[in-house]
DSSP file (Angstrom, degrees, kcal/mol; ACC not computed):
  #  RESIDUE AA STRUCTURE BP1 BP2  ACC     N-H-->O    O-->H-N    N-H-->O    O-->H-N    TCO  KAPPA ALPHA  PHI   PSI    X-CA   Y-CA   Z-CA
    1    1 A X              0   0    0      0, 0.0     2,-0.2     0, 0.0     0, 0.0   0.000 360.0 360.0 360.0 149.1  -40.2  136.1  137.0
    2    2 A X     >  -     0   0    0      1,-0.1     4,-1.9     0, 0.0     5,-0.1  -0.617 360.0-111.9 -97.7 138.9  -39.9  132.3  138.3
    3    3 A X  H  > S+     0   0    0      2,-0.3     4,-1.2     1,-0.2     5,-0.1   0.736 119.1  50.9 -42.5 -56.2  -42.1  129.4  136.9
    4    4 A X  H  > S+     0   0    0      2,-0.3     4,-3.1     1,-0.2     3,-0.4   0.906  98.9  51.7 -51.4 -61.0  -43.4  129.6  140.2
    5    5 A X  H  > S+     0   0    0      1,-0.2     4,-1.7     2,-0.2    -2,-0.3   0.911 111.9  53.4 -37.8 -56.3  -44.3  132.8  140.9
    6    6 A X  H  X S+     0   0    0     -4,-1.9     4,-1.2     2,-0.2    -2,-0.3   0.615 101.3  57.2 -63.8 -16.2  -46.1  132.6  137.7
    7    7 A X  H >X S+     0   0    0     -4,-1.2     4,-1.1    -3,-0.4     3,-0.6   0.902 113.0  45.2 -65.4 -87.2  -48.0  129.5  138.8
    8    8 A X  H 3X S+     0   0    0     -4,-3.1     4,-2.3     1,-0.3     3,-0.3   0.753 110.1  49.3 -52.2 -23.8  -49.2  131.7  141.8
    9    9 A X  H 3X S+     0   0    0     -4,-1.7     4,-2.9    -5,-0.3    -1,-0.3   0.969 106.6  59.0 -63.8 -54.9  -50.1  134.9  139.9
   10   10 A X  H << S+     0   0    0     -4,-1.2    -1,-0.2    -3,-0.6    -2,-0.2   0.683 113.4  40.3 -46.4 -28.3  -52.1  132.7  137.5
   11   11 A X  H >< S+     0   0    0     -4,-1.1     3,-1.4    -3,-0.3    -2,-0.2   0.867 119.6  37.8 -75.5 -68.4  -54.1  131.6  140.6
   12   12 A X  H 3< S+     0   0    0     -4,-2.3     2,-0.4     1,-0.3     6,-0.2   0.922 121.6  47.5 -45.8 -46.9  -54.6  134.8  142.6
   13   13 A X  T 3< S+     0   0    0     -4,-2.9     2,-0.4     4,-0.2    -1,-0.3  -0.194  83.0 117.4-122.1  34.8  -55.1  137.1  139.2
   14   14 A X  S X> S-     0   0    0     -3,-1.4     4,-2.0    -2,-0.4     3,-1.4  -0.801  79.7-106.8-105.6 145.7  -57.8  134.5  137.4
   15   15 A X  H 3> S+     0   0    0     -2,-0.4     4,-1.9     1,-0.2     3,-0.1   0.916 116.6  33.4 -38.7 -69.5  -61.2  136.1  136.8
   16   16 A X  H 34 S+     0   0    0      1,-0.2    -1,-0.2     2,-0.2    34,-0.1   0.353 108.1  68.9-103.5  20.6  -63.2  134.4  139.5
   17   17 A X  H X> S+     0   0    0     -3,-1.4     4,-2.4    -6,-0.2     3,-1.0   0.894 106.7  43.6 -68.7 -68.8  -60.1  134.1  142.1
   18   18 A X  H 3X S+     0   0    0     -4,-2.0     4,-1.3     1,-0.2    -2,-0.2   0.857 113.1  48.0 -48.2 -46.5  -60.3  138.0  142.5
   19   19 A X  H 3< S+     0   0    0     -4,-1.9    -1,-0.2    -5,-0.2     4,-0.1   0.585 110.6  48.1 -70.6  -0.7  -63.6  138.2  142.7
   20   20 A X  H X> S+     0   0    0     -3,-1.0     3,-3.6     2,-0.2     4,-2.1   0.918 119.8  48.5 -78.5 -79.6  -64.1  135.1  145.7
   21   21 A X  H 3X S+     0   0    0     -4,-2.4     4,-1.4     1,-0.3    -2,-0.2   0.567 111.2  45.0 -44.5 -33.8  -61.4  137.0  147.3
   22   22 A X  H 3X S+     0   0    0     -4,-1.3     4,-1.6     2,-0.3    -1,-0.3   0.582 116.2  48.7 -57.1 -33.5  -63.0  140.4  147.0
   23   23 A X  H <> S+     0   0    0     -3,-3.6     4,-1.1     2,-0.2    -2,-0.2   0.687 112.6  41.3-102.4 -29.0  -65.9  139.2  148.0
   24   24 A X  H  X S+     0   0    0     -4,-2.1     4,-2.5     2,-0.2    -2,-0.3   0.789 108.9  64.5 -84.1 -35.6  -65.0  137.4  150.9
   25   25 A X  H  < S+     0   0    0     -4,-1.4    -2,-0.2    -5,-0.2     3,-0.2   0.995 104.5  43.2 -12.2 -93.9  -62.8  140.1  151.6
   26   26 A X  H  < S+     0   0    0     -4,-1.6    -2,-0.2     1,-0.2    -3,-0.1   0.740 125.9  34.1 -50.5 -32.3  -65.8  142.6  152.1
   27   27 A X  H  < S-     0   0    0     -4,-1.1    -1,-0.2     1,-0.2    -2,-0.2   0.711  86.4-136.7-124.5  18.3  -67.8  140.0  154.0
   28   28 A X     <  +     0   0    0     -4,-2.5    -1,-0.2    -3,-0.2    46,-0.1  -0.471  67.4   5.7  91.9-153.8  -66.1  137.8  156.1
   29   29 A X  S    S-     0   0    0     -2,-0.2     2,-0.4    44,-0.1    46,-0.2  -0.285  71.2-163.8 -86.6 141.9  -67.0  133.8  156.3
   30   30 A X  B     -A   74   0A   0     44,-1.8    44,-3.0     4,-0.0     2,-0.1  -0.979  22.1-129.3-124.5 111.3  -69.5  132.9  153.8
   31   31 A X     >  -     0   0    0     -2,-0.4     4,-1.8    42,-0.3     3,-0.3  -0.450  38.3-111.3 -68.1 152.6  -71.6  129.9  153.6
   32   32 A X  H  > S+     0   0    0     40,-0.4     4,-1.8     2,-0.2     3,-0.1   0.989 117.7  51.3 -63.6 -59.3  -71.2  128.4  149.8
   33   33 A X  H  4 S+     0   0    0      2,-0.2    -1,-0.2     1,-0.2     5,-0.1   0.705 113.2  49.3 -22.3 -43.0  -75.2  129.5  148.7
   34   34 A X  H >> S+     0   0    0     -3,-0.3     3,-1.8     2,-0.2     4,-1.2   0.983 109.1  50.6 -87.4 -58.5  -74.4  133.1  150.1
   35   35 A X  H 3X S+     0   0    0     -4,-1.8     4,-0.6     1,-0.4    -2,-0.2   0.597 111.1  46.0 -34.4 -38.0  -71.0  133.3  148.1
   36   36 A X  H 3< S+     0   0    0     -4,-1.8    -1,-0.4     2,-0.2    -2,-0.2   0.521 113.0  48.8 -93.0  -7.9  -72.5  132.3  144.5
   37   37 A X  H <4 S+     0   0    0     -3,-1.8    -2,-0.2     1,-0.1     3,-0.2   0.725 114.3  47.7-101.2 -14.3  -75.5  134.7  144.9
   38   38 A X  H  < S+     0   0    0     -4,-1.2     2,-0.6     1,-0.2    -2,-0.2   0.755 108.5  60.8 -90.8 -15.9  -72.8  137.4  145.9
   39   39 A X  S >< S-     0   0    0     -4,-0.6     3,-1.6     3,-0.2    -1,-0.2  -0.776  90.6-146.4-119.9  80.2  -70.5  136.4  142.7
   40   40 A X  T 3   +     0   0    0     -2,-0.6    -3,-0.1     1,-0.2    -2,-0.1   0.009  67.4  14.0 -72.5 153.5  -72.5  137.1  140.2
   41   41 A X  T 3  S+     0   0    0     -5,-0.1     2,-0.6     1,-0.1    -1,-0.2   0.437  89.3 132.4  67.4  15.9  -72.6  135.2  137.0
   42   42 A X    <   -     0   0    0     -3,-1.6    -3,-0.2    -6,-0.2    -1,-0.1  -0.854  52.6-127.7 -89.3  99.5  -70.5  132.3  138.4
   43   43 A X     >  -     0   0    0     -2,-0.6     4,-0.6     1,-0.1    -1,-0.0   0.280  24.6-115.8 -35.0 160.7  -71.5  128.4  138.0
   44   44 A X  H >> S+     0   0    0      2,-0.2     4,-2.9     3,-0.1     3,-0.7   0.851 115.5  47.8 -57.9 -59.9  -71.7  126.1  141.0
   45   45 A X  H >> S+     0   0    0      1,-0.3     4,-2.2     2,-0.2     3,-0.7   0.989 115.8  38.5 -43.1 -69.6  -68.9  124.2  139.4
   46   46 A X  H 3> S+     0   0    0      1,-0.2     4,-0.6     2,-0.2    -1,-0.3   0.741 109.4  55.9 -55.1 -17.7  -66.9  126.7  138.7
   47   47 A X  H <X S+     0   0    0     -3,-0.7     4,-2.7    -4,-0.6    -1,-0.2   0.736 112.8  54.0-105.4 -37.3  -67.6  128.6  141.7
   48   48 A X  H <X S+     0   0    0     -4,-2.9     4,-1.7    -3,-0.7    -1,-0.2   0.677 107.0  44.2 -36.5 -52.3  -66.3  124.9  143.3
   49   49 A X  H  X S+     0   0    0     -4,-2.2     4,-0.5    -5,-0.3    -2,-0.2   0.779 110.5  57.1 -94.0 -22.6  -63.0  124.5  141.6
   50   50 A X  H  X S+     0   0    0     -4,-0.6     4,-3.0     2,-0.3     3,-0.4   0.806 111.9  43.4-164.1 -74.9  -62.3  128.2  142.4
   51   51 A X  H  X S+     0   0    0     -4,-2.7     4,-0.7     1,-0.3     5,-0.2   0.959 113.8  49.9 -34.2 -81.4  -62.9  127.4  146.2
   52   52 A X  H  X S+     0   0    0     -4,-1.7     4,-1.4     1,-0.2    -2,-0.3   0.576 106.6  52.2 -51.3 -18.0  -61.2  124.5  146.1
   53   53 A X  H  X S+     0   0    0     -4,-0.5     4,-3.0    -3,-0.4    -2,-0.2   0.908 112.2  49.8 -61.9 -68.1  -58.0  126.1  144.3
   54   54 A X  H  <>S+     0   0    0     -4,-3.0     5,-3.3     2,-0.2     6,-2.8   0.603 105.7  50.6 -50.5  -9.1  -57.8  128.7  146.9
   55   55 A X  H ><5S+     0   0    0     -4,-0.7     3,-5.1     4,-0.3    -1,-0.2   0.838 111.0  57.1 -98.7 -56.0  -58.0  126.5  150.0
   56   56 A X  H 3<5S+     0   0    0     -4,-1.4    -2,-0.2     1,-0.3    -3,-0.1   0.891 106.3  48.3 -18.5 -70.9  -55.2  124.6  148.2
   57   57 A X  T 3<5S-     0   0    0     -4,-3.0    -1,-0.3     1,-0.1    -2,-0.2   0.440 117.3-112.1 -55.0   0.9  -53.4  127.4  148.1
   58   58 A X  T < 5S+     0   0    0     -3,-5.1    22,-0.4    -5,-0.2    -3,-0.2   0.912  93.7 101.1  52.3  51.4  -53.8  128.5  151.8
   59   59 A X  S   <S+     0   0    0     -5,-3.3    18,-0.7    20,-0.2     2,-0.5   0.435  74.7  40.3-111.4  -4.5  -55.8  131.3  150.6
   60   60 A X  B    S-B   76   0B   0     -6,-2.8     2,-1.0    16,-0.2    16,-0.3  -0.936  75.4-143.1-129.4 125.9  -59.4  130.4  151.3
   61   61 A X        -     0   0    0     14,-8.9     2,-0.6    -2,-0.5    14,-0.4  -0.734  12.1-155.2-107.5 131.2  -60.4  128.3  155.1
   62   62 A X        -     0   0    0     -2,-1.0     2,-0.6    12,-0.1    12,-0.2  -0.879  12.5-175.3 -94.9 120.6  -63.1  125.7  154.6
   63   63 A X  E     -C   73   0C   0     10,-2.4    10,-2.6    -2,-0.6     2,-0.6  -0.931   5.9-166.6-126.5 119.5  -65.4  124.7  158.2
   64   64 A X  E     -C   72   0C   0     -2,-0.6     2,-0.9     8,-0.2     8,-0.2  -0.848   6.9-147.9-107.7 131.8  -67.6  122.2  157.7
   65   65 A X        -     0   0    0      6,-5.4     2,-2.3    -2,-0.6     6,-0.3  -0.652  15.1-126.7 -80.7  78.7  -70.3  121.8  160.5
   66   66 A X        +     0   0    0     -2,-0.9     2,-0.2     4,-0.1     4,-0.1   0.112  65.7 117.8 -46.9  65.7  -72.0  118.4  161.7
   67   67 A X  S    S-     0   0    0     -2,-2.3     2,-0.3     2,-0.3     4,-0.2  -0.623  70.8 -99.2-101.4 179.4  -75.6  119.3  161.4
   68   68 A X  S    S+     0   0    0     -2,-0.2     2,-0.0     1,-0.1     3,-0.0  -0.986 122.0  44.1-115.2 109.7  -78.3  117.8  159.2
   69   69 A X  S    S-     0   0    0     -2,-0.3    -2,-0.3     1,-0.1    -1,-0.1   0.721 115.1-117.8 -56.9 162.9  -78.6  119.7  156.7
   70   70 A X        -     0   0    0     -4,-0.1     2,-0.5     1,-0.1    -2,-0.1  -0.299  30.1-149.9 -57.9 159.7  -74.3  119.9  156.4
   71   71 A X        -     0   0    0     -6,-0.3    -6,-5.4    -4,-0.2     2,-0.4  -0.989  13.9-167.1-139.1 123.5  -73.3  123.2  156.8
   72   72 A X  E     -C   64   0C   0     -2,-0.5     2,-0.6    -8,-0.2   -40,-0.4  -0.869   3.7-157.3-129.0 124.1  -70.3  124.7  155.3
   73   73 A X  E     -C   63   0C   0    -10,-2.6   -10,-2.4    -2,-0.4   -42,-0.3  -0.861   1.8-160.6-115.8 114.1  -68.2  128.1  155.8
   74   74 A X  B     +A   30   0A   0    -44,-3.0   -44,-1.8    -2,-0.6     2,-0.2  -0.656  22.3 155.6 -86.0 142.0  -65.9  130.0  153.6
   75   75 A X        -     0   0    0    -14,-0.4   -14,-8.9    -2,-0.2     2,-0.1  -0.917  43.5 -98.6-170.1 148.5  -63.2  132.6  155.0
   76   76 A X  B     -B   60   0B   0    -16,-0.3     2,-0.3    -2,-0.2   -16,-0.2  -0.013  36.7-131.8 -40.7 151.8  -59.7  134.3  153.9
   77   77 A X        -     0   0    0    -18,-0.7    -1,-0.1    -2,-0.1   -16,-0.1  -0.653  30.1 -98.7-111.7 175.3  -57.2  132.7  155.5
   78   78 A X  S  > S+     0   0    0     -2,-0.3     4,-0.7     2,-0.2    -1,-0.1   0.830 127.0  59.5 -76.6 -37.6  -54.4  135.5  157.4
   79   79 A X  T >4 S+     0   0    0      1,-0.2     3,-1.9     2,-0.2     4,-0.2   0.957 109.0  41.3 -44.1 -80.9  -52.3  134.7  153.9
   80   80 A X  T 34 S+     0   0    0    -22,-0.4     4,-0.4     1,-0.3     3,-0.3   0.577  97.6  66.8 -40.8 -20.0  -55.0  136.0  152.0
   81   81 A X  T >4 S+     0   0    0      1,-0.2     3,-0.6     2,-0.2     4,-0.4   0.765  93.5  67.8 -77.0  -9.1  -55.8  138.8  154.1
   82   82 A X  T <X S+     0   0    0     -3,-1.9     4,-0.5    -4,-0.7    -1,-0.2   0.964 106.8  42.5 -72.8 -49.8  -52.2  140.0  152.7
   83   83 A X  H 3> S+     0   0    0     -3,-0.3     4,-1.3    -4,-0.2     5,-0.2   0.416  85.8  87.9 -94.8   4.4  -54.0  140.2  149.5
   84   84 A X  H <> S+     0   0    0     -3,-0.6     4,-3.8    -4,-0.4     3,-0.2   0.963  94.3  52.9 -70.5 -70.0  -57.7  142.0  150.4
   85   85 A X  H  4 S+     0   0    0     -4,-0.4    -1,-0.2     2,-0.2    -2,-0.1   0.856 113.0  38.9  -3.6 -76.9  -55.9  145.6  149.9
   86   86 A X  H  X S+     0   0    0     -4,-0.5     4,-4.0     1,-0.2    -2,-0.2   0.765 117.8  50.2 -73.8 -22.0  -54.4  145.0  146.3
   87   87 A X  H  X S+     0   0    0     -4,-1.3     4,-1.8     1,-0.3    -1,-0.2   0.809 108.3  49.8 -84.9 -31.3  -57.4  143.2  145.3
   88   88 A X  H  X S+     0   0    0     -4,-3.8     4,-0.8    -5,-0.2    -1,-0.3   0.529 114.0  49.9 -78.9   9.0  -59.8  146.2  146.6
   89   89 A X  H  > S+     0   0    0     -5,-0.2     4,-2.3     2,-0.1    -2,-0.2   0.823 111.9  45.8 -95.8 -54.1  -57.5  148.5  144.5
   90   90 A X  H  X S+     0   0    0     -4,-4.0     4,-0.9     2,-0.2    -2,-0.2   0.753 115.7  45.9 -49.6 -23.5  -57.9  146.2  141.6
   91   91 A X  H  X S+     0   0    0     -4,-1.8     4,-2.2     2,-0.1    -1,-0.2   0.947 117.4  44.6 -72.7 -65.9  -61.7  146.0  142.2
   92   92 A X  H  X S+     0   0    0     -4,-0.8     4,-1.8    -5,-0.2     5,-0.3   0.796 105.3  61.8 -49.1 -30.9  -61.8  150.0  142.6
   93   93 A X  H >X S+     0   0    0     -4,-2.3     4,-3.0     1,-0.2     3,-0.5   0.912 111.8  38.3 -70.7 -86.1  -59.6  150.8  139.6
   94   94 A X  H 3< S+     0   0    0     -4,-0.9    -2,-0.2     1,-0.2    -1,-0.2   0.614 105.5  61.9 -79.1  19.9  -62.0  149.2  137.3
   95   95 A X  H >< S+     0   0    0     -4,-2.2     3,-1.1     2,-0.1    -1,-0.2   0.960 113.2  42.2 -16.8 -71.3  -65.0  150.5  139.0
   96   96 A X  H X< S+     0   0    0     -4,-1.8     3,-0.7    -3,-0.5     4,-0.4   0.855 115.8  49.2 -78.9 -44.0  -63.4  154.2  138.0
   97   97 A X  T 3X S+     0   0    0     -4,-3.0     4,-0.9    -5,-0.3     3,-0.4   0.336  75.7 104.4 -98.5  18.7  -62.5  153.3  134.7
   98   98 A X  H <> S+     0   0    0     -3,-1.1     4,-1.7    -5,-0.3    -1,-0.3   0.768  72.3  58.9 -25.5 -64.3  -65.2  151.9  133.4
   99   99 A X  H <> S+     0   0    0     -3,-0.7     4,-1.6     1,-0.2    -1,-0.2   0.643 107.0  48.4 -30.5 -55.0  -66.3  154.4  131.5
  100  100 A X  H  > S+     0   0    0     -3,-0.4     4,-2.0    -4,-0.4    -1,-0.2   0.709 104.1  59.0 -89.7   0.7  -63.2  154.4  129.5
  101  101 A X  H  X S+     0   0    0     -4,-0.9     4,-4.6    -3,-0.3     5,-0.2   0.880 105.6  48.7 -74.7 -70.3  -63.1  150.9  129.0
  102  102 A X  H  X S+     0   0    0     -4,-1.7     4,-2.7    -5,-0.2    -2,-0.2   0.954 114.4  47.6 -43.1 -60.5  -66.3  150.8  127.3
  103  103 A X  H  X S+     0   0    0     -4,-1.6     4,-1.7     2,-0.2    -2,-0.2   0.828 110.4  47.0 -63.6 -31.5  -65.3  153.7  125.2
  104  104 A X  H  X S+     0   0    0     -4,-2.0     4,-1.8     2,-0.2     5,-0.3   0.897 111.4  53.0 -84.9 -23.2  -62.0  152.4  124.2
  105  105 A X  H  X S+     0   0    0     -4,-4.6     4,-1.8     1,-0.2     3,-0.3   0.998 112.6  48.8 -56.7 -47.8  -63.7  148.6  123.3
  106  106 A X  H  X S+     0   0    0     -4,-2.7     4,-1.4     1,-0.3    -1,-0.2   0.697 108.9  47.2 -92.2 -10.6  -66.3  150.6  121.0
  107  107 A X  H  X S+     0   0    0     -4,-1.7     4,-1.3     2,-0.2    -1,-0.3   0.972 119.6  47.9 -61.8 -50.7  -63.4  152.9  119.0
  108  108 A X  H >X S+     0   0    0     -4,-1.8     3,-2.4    -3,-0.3     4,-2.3   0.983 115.3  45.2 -54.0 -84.6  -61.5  149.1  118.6
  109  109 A X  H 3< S+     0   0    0     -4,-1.8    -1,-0.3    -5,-0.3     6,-0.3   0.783 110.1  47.5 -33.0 -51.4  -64.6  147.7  117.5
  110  110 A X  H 3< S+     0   0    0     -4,-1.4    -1,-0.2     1,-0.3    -2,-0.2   0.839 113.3  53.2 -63.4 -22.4  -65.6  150.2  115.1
  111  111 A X  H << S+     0   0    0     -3,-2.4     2,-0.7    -4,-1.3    -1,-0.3   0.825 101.1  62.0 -81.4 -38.9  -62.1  150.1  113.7
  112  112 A X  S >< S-     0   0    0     -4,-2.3     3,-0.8    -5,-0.2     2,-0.7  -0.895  82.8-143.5-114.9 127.5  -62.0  146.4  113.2
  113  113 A X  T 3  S+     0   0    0     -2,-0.7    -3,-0.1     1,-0.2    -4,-0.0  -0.750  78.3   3.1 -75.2  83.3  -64.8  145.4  110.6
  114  114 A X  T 3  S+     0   0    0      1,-0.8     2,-0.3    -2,-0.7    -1,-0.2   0.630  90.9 126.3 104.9  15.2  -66.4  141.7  111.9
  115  115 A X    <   -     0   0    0     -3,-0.8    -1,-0.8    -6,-0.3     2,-0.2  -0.854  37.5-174.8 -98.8 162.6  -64.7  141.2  114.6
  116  116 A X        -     0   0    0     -2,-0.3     0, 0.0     0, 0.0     0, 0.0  -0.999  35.1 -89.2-158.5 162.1  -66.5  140.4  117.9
  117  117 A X        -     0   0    0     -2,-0.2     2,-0.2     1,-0.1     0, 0.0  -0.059  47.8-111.1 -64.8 156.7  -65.9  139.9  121.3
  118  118 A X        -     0   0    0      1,-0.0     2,-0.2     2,-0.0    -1,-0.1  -0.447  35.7-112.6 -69.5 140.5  -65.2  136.1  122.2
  119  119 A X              0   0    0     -2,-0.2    -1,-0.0     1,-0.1     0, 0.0  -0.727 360.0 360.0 -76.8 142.9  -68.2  134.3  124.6
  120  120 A X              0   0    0     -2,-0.2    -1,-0.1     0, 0.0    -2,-0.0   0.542 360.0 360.0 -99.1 360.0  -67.1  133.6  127.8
């Protein structure tokens, strides 16, 4: 795989990239306030850099509105809608597998004596 290619996977496939997308995906243009309450456990900052990284990318459209207060709109771009699909599969996959996910961390865990999971 090309140095590039890997640049852009590292963007699209980072933790709170799939879920912006996912989430914008499922409901269309998004004010920023409605987007963090919808992406749960996600910082302002981060939630920020995230945004911005995707718009970069021509996956994310920003519209900002001249009122008082400003008003600001998040949406997919038609690039990104290319990715809505693979990302609901990825969303749906671990949905289903949950279950085993859970089960296989707590055989791992019981098998390695003092380890624990990293904080994110």
């Amino acid at each position: 795989m090309g140095c590039r290619a890997h640049e852009v996977l590292a963007r699209v496939g980072d933790k709170w990239s799939v879920y912006v997308i996912h989430v914008l995906g499922e409901a269309g243009t998004l004010r920023f306030s409605e987007l963090r309450r919808r992406v749960e456990g996600i910082s302002q900052r981060m939630l920020t850099v995230t945004l911005r990284s995707l718009e970069r990318d021509g996956l994310v459209s920003r519209t900002m509105y001249p009122e008082v207060p400003p008003r600001v709109e998040y949406a997919l771009t038609p690039l990104a809608l290319t990715l809505r699909d693979i990302v609901g599969q990825l969303v749906r996959w671990s949905q289903d597998h949950l279950v085993e996910i859970d089960a296989a961390r707590d055989r791992y865990d019981a098998q390695v004596s003092g380890w624990a999971p990293a904080e994110e």
